[in-house]
C-alpha positions as a LaTeX table, in Angstrom:
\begin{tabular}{lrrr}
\hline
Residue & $x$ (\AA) & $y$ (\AA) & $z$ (\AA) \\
\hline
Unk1 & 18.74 & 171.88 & 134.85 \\
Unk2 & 20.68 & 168.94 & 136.38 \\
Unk3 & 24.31 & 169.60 & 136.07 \\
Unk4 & 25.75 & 166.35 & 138.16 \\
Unk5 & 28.02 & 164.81 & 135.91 \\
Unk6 & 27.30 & 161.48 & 137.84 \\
Unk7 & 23.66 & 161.31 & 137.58 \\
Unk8 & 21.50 & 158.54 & 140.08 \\
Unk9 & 20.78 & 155.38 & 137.88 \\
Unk10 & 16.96 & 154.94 & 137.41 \\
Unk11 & 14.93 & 152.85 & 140.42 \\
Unk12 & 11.70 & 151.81 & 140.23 \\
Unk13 & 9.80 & 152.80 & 143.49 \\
Unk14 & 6.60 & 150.33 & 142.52 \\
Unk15 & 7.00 & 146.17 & 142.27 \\
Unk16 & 5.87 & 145.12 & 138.91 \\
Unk17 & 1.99 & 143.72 & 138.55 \\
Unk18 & 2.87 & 140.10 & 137.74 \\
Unk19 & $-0.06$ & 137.97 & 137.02 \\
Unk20 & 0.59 & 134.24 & 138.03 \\
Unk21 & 0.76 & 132.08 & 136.84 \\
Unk22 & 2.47 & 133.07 & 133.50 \\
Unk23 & 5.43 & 132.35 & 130.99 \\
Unk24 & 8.81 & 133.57 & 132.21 \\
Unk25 & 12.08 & 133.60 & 130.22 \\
Unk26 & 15.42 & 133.17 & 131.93 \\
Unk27 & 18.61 & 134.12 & 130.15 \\
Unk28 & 21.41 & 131.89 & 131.41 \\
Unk29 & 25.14 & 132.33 & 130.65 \\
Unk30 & 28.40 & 130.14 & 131.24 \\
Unk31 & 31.37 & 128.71 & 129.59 \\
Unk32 & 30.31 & 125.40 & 128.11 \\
Unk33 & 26.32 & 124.89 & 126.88 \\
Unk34 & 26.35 & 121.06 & 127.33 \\
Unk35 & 26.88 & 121.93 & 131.13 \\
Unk36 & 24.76 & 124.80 & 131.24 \\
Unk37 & 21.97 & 122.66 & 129.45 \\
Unk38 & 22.73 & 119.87 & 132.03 \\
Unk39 & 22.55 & 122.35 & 135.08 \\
Unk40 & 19.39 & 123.96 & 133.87 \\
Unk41 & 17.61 & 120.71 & 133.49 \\
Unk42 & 19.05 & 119.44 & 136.82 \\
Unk43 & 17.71 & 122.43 & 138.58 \\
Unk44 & 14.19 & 123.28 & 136.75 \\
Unk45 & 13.61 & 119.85 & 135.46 \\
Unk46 & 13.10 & 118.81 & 131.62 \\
Unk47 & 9.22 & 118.81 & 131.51 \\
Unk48 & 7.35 & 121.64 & 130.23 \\
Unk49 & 10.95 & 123.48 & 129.84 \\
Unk50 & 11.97 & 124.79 & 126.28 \\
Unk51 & 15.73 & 125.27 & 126.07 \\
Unk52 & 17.20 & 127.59 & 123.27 \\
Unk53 & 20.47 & 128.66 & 122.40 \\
Unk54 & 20.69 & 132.05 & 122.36 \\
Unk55 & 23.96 & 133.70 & 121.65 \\
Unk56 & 27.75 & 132.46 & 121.51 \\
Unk57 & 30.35 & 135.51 & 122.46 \\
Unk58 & 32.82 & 136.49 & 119.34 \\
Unk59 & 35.91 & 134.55 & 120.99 \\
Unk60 & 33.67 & 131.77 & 122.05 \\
Unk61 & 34.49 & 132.04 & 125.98 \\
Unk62 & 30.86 & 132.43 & 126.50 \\
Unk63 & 27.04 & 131.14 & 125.14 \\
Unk64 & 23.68 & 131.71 & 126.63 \\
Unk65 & 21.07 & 130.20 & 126.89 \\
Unk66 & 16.97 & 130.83 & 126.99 \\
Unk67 & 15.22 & 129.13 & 129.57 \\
Unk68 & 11.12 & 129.59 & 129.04 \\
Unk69 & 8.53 & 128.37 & 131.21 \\
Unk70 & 5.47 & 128.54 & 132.85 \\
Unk71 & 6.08 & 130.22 & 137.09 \\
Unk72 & 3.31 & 129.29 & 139.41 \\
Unk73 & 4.08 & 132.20 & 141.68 \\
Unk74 & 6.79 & 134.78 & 142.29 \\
Unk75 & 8.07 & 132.23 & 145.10 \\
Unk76 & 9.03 & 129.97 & 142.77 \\
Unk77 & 9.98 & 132.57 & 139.71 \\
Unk78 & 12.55 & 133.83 & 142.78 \\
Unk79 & 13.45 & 130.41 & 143.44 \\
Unk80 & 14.41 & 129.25 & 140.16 \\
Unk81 & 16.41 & 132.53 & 139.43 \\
Unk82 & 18.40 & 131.77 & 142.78 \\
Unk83 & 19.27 & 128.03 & 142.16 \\
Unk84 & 20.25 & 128.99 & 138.59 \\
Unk85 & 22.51 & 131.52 & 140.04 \\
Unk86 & 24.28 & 129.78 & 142.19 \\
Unk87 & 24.89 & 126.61 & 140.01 \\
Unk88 & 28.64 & 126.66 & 139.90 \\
Unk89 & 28.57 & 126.03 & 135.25 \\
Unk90 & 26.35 & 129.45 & 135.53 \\
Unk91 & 28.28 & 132.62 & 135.36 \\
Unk92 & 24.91 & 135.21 & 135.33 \\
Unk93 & 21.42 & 134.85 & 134.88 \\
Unk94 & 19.01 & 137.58 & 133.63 \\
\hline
\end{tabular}
């Protein structure tokens, strides 16, 4: 019986089997979701991109964003994630 009241969060020891290419959904969240649509389409381009709103937080501080499309390779799923990330209208991307 484990009795730590602090147990170690769950890591997986194996890299996912991730057939390329394939679709791949980013979730993207900021402040403002002209900008963020702007940003996205600056950074990933605005061919063979589909762009849906997702969710708006209850005070309205925050929206996200879905970001699907089709990754060649996990260099360029990593990539994308990355650029998104540090785009200074994106808060976090999932």
């Amino acid at each position: 019986m484990n009795l730590d009241p602090f147990p170690k969060p769950f890591t997986c020891k194996e890299k996912p089997d991730i057939k390329y290419p394939c679709p791949w959904l980013y979730k993207v969240i900021g402040t403002d979701e002209d900008t963020l649509r702007k940003a996205i389409e600056t950074i990933l381009g605005k061919e063979d991109l589909l762009i849906t709103k997702s969710h708006t937080s209850s005070g309205g501080k925050y929206c996200s964003l879905n970001v699907e499309l089709v990754v060649e390779d996990e260099k360029s799923r990593l990539r994308n994630y990355n650029n998104l990330k540090n785009h200074a209208a994106v808060k976090v991307v999932l």
